[in-house]
One Martini backbone bead per residue (centre of mass of N, CA, C, O) as a GRO file, in nm:
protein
  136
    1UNK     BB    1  -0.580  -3.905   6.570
    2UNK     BB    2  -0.666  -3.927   6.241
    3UNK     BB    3  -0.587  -3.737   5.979
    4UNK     BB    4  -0.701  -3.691   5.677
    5UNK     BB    5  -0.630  -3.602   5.304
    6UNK     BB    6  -0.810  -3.548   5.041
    7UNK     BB    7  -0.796  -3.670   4.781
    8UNK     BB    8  -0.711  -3.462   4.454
    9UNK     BB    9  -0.753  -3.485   4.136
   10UNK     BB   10  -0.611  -3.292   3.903
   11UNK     BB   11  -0.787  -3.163   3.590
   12UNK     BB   12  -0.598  -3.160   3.285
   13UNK     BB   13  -0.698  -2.913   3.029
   14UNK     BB   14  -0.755  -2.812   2.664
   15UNK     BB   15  -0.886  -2.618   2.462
   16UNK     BB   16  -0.969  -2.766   2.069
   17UNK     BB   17  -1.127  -2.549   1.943
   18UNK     BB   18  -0.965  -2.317   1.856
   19UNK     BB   19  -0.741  -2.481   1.707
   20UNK     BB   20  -0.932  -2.596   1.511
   21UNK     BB   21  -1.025  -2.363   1.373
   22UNK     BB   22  -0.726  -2.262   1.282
   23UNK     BB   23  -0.685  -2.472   1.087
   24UNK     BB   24  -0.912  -2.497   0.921
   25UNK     BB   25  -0.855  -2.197   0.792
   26UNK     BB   26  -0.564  -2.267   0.696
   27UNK     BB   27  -0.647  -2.517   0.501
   28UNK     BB   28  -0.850  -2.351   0.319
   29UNK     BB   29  -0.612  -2.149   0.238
   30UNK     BB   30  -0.440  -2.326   0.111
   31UNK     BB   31  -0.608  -2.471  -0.105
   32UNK     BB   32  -0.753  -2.191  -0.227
   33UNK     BB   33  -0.516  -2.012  -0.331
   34UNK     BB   34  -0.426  -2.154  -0.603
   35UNK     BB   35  -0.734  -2.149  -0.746
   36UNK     BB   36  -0.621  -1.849  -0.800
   37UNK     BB   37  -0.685  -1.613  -1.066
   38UNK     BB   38  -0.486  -1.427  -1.251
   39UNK     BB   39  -0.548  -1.114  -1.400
   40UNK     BB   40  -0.456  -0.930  -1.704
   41UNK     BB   41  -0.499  -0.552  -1.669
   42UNK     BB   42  -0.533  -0.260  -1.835
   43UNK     BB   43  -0.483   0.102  -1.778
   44UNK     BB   44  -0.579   0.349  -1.858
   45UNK     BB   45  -0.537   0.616  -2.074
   46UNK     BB   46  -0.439   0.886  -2.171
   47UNK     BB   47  -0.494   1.111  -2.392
   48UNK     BB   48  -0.177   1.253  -2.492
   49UNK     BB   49   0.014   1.006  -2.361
   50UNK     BB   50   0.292   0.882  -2.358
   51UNK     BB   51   0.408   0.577  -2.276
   52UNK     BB   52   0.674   0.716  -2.243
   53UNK     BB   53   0.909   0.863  -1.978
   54UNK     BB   54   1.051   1.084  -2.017
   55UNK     BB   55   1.408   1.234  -2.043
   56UNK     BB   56   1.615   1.400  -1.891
   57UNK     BB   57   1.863   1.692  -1.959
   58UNK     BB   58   2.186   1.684  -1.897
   59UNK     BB   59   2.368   1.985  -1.776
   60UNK     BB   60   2.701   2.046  -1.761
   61UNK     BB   61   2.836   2.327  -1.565
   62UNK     BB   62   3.185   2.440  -1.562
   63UNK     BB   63   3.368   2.608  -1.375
   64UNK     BB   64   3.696   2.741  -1.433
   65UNK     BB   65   3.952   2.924  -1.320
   66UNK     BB   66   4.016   3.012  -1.635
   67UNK     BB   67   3.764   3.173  -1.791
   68UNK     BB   68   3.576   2.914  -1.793
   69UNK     BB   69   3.361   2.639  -1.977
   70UNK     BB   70   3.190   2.380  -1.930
   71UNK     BB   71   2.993   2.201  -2.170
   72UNK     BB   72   2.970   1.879  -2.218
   73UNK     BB   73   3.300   1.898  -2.328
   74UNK     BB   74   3.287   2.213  -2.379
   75UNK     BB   75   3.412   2.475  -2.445
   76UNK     BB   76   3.438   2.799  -2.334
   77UNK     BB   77   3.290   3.129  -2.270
   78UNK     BB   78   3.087   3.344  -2.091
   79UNK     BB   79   3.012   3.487  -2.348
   80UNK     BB   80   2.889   3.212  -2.461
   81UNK     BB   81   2.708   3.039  -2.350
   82UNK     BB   82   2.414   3.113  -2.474
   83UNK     BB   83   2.511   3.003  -2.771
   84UNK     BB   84   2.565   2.731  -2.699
   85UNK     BB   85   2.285   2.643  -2.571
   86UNK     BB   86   2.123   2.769  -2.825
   87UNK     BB   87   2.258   2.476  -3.016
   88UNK     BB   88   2.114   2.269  -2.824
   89UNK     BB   89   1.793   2.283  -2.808
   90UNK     BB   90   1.656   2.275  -2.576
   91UNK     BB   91   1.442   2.197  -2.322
   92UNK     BB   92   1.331   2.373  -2.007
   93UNK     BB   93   1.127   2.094  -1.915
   94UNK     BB   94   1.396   1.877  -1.971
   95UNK     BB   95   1.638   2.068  -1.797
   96UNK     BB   96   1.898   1.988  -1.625
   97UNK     BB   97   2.144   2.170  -1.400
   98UNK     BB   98   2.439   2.142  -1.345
   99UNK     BB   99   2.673   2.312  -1.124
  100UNK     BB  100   3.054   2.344  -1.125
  101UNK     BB  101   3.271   2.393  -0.876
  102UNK     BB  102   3.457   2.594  -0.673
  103UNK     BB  103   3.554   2.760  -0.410
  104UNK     BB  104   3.754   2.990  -0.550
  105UNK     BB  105   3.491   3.092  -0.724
  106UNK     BB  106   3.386   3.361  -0.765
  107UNK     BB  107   3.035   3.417  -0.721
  108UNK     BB  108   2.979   3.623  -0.943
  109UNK     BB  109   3.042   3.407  -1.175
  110UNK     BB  110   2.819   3.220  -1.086
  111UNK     BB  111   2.533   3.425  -1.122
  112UNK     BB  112   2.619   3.480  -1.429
  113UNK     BB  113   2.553   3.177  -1.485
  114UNK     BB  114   2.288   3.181  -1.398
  115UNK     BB  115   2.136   3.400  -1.517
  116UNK     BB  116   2.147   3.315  -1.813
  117UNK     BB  117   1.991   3.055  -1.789
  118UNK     BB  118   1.729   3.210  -1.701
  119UNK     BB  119   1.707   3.376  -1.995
  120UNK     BB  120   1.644   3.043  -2.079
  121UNK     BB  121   1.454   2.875  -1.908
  122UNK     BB  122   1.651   2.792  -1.691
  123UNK     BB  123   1.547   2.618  -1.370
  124UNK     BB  124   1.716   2.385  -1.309
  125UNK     BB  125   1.957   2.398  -1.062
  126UNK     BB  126   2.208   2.296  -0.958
  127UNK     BB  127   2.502   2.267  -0.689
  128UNK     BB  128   2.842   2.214  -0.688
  129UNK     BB  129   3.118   2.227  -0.457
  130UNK     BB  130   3.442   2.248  -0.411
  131UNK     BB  131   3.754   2.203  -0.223
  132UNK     BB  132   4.011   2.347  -0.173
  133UNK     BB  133   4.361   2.208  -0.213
  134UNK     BB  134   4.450   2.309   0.093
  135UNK     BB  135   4.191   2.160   0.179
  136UNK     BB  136   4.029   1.871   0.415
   0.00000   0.00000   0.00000
């Protein structure tokens, strides 16, 4: 007895629905976007407020280990401090401080020239010290 298995050929198909619509998006978006005029419009200003944005003040101020003081290139002695500072006329709300020093340099000598600063109403104020020269 001879059994047969009967041949089924199976049909295999991709469903070509999703793929047409996602085309067709596709080609939709790419046609009309070129077609979109993009145009130039200005923000509203506040009144009293300058078009361009302030530009702050910096003030390099270097303590020097011989009882010295830089500030923007200028010597001067930590008694005249505030005296050079108030011939520059700053904006107290427009100008930062750096303060550059050795580590070698007495914290006391620093805080005295950060109390000056407060003083005169400079109070932001950033701090770098570098590192003494026999040490790496």
């Amino acid at each position: 007895m001879k059994l047969s298995i009967p041949q089924t050929e199976s049909v295999s198909f991709i469903e070509l629905t999703p793929l047409v619509d996602i085309l067709m998006v596709l080609l939709f978006f790419n046609l009309n976007t070129p077609a979109v005029k993009t145009e130039n419009f200005e923000l509203p200003q506040i009144s009293g407020v300058s078009q361009n944005p302030t530009q702050k003040n910096i003030l390099n101020i270097k303590i020097r280990q011989e009882k010295s003081i830089q500030i923007n290139n200028i010597l001067t002695s930590p008694e005249d401090l505030s005296l050079v500072i108030e011939q520059m006329n700053l904006d107290p709300n427009q100008t930062q401080v750096l303060i550059t020093t050795s580590a070698e340099i007495p914290f006391q000598e620093v805080l005295q020239v950060i109390e000056k600063l407060n003083s005169l109403s400079l109070n932001q104020i950033e701090f770098a010290a570098t590192k003494p020269k026999n040490q790496k």
